[in-house]
C-alpha positions as CSV (number, residue, x, y, z in Angstrom):
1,X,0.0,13.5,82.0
2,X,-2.8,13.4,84.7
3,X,-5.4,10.7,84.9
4,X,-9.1,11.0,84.4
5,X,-8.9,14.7,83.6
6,X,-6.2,16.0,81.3
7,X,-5.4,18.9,78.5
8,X,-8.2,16.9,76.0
9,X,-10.9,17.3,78.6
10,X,-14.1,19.2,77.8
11,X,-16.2,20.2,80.5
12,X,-20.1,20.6,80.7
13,X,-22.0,21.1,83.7
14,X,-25.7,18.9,84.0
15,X,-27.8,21.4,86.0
16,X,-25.7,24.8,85.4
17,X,-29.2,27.1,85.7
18,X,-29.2,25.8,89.4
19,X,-27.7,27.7,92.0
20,X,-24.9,25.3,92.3
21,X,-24.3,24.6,88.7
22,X,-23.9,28.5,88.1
23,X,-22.0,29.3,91.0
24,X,-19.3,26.3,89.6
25,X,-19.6,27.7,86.1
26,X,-18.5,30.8,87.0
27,X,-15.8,29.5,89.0
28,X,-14.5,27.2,86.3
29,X,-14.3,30.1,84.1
30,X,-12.0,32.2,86.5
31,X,-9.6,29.2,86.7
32,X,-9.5,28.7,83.1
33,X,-10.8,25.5,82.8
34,X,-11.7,23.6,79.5
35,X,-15.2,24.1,80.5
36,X,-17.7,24.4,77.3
37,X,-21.3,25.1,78.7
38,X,-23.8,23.2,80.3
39,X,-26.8,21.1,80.0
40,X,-30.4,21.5,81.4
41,X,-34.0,21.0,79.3
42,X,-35.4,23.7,80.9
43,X,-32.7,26.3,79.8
44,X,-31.5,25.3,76.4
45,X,-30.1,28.2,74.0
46,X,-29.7,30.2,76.7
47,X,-26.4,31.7,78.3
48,X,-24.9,30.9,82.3
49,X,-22.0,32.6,82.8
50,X,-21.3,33.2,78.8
51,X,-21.4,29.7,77.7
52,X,-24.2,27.9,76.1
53,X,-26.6,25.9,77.7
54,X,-27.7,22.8,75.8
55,X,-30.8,20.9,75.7
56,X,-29.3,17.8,76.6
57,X,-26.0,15.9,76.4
58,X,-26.4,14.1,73.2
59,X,-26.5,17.7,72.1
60,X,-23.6,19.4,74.2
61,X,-21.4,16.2,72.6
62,X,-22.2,17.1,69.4
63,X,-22.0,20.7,69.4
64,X,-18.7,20.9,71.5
65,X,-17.1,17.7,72.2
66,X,-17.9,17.5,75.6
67,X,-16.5,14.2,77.2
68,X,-16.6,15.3,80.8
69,X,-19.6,16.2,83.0
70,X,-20.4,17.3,86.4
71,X,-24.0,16.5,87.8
72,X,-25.3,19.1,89.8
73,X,-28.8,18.4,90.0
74,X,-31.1,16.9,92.9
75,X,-30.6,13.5,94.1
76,X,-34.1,12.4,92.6
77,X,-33.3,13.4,89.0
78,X,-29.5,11.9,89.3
79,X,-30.1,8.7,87.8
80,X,-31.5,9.8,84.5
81,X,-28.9,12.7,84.7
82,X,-26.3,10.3,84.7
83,X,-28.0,8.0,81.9
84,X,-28.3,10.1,79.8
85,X,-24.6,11.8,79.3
86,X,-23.5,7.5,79.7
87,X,-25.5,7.2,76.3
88,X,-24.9,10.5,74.9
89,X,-20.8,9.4,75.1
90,X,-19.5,11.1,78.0
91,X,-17.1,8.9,79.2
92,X,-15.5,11.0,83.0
93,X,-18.7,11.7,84.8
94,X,-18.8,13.2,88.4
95,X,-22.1,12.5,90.6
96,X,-22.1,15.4,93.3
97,X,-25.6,14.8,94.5
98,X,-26.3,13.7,98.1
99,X,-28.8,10.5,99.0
100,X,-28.9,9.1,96.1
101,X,-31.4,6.4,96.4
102,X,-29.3,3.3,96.8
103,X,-30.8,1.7,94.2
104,X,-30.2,4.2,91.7
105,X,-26.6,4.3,92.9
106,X,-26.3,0.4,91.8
107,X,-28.1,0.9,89.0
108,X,-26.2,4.2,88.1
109,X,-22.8,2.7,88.6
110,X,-23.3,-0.6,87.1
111,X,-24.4,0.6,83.5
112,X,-21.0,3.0,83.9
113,X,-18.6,-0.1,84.6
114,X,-21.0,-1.8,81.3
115,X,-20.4,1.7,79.4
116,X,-16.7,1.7,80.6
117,X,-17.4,4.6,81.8
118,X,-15.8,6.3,84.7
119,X,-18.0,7.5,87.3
120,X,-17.1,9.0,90.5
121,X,-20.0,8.9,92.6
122,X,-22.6,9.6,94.2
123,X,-21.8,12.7,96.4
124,X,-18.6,12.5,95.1
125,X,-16.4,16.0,95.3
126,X,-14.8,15.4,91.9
127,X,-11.0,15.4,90.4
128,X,-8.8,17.5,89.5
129,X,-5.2,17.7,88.2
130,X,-3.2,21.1,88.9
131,X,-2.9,23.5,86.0
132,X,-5.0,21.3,83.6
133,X,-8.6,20.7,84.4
134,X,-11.2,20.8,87.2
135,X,-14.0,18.3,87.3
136,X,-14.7,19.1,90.9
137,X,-15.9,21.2,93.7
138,X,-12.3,21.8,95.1
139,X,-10.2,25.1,94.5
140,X,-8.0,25.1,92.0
141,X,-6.0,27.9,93.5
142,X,-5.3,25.4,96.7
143,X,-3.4,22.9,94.5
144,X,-0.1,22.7,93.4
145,X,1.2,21.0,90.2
146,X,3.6,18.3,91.4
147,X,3.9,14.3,91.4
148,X,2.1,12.8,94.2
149,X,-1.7,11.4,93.2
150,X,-4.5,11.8,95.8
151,X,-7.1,9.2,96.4
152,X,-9.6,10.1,98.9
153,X,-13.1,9.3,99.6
154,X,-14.1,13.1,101.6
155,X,-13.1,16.1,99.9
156,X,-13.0,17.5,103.5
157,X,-9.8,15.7,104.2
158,X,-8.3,16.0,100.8
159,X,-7.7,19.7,101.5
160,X,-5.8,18.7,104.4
161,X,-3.6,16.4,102.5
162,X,-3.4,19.0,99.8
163,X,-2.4,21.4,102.3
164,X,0.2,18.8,104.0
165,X,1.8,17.9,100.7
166,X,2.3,21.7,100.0
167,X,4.0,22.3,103.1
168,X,6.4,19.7,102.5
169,X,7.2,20.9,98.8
170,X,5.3,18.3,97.1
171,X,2.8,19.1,94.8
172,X,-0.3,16.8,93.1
173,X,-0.2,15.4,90.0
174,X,-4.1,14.5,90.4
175,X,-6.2,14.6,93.5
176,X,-9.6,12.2,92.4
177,X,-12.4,12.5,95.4
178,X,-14.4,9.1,95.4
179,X,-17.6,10.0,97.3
180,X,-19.2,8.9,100.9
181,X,-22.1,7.3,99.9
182,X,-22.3,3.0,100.4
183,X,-22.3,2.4,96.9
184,X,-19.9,4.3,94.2
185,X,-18.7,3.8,91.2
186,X,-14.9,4.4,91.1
187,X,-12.9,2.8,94.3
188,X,-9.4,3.3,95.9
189,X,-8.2,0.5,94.3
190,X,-9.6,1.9,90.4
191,X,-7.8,5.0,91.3
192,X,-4.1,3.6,92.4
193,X,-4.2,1.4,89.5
194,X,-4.4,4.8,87.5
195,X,-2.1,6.4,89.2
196,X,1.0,3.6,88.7
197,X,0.5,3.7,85.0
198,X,0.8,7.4,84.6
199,X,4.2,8.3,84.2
200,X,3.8,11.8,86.1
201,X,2.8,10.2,89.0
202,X,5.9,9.0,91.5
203,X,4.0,8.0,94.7
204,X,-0.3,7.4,95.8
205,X,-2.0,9.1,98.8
206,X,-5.2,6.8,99.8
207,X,-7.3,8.7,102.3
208,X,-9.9,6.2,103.7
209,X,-12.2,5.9,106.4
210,X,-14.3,3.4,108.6
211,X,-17.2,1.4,106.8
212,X,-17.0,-0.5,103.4
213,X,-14.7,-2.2,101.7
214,X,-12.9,-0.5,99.2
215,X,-9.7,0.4,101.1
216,X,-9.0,-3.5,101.6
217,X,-10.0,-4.2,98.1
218,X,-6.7,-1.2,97.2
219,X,-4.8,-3.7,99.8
220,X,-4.9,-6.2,97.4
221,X,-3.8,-4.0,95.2
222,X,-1.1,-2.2,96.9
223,X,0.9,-5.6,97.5
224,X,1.7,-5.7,94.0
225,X,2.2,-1.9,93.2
226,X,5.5,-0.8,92.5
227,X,4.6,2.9,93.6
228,X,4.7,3.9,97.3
229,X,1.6,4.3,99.2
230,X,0.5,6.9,102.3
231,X,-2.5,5.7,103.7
232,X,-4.7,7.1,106.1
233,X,-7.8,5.8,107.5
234,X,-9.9,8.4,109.2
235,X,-12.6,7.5,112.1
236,X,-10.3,5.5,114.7
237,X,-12.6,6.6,118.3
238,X,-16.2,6.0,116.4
239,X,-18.3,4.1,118.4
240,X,-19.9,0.8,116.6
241,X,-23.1,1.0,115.4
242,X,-23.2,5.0,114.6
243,X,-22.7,6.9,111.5
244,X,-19.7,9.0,111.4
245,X,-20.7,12.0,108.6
246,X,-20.7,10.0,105.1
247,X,-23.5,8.0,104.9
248,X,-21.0,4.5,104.2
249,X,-19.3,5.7,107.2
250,X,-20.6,3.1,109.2
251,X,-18.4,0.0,110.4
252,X,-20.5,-3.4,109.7
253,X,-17.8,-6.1,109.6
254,X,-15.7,-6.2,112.0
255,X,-12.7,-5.7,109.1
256,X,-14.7,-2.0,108.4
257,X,-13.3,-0.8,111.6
258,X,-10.0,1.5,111.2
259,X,-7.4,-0.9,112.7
260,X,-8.5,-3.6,110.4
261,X,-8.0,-1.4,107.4
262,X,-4.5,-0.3,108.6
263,X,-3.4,-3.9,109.4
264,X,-4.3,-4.7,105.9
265,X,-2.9,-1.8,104.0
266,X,0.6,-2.0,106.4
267,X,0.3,-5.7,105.6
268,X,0.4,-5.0,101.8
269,X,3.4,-2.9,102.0
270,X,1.4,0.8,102.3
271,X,3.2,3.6,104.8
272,X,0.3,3.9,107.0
273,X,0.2,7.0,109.3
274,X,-1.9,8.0,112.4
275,X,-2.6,11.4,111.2
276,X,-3.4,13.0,108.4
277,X,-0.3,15.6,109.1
278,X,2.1,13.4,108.4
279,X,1.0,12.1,105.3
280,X,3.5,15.1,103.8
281,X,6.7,14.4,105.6
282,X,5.9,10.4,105.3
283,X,5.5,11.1,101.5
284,X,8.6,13.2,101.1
285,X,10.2,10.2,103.0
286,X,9.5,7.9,100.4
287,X,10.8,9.8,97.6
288,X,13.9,10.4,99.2
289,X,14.4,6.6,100.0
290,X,13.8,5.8,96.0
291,X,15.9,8.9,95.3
292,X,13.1,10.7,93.3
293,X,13.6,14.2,95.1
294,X,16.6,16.0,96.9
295,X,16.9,15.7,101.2
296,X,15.8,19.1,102.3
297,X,15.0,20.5,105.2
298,X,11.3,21.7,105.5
299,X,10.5,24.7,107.2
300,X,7.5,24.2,109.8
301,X,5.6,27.2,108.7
């Protein structure tokens, strides 16, 4: 089992004649994803990549199920993008684009939580889960099937964690990339909820960072969750008042700042670390405490 992606997903790219929608198609295909075409107005009935392109997402539902979309297109035409495969039926929808106008991202996000559908976005890298379907800009070939879910709102960082859990024998059982921007649809606290119901997953990776308030919101959360939880909040040295890469990366309220976030999460019960390289060896830890894996030694290459 994985969560938001799975083996009944059915890819379609919105935006595949761009350079970026083409570039992922082609990719998707060489990982053998559940990928089934893509949509843009300007390019129906032709071909990117071998697959069809559709006219729009009412028709790419119709002619080959598809229940899962990734929005490549400009930040201008995201909105309408995203409307549009909302009412067509898609129901897992990834918002990659960049600067969103804010209020398109509350408008956007809103009408998903009405449509119950689950958006991750905008300028959000995507999920994945190992071995069973990519709905995101991350390498497949990086990943390793395995048990541990990954929350995190960069996809910058989740390579690192990908990386660290690797290294420690630990693979992913889904890695789910939340976006930078102030306002998204999925949060931290969405995600773990997924992740302690699915029955694959054994312990929840949430990699945060200053500004915003969804890694106290998964505080709240985590106090009640019978899963363990690494947490790592990135952007401890920024200076107030200055943007630190995302554009939410910004502390406001004095509980945006990283040490309020870690008091919170440690509060709650979470395993907080101060870097993202132990987030493996602290995860590994907490299996072996609940006797879910074997004590091995790790070798430090």
């Amino acid at each position: 089992m994985a969560i938001l992606v799975d083996g009944n997903t059915r890819i379609v790219i919105q935006g595949i004649t761009g350079t970026n929608g083409s570039n992922m198609a082609g990719r998707l295909l060489s990982e053998g994803m559940p990928f089934y075409g893509g949509v843009s107005p300007n390019g129906a009935s032709k071909e990117v990549a071998g697959v069809p392109v559709f006219a729009s997402c009412h028709e790419a539902v119709n002619e080959v199920g598809a229940n899962a979309s990734f929005l490549s297109v400009p930040a201008k035409t995201a909105l309408d993008a995203t409307l549009e495969a909302i009412d067509a039926g898609i129901r897992t929808i990834v918002v990659y684009a960049e600067g969103v106008p804010i209020k398109d991202a509350i408008y956007m996000t809103s009408y998903a939580r009405m449509r119950e559908t689950r958006l991750l976005g905008p300028n959000a890298a995507g999920c994945i889960s190992p071995g069973v379907a990519n709905l995101s800009d991350l390498s497949a070939a990086l990943l390793r099937p395995g048990r541990i879910g990954v929350a995190s709102k960069s996809g910058s960082l989740a390579y690192e964690v990908i990386d660290e859990l690797n290294r420690n024998g630990l693979g992913q059982s889904s890695v789910v990339c939340l976006g930078g921007d102030p306002v998204m649809g999925l949060s931290h606290c969405d995600v773990l909820k997924l992740f302690e119901e699915d029955e694959h997953t054994d312990a929840m990776v949430l990699v945060g960072e200053i500004g915003g308030r969804s890694e106290l919101k998964a505080a709240e959360f985590v106090r009640r969750a019978k899963k363990p939880v690494i947490a790592y909040i990135a952007g401890k040295s920024a200076p107030p008042a200055k943007r630190m890469g995302h554009a939410s990366a910004l502390i406001g309220a004095e509980e945006e700042n990283a040490p309020e976030k870690e008091e919170a999460l440690r509060a709650a019960g979470a395993i907080v670390v101060d870097t993202l390289f132990e987030i493996g060896i602290s995860a590994r830890r907490a299996l072996e405490s609940r006797k879910l894996i074997k004590s091995i030694k790790i070798s430090a290459d």
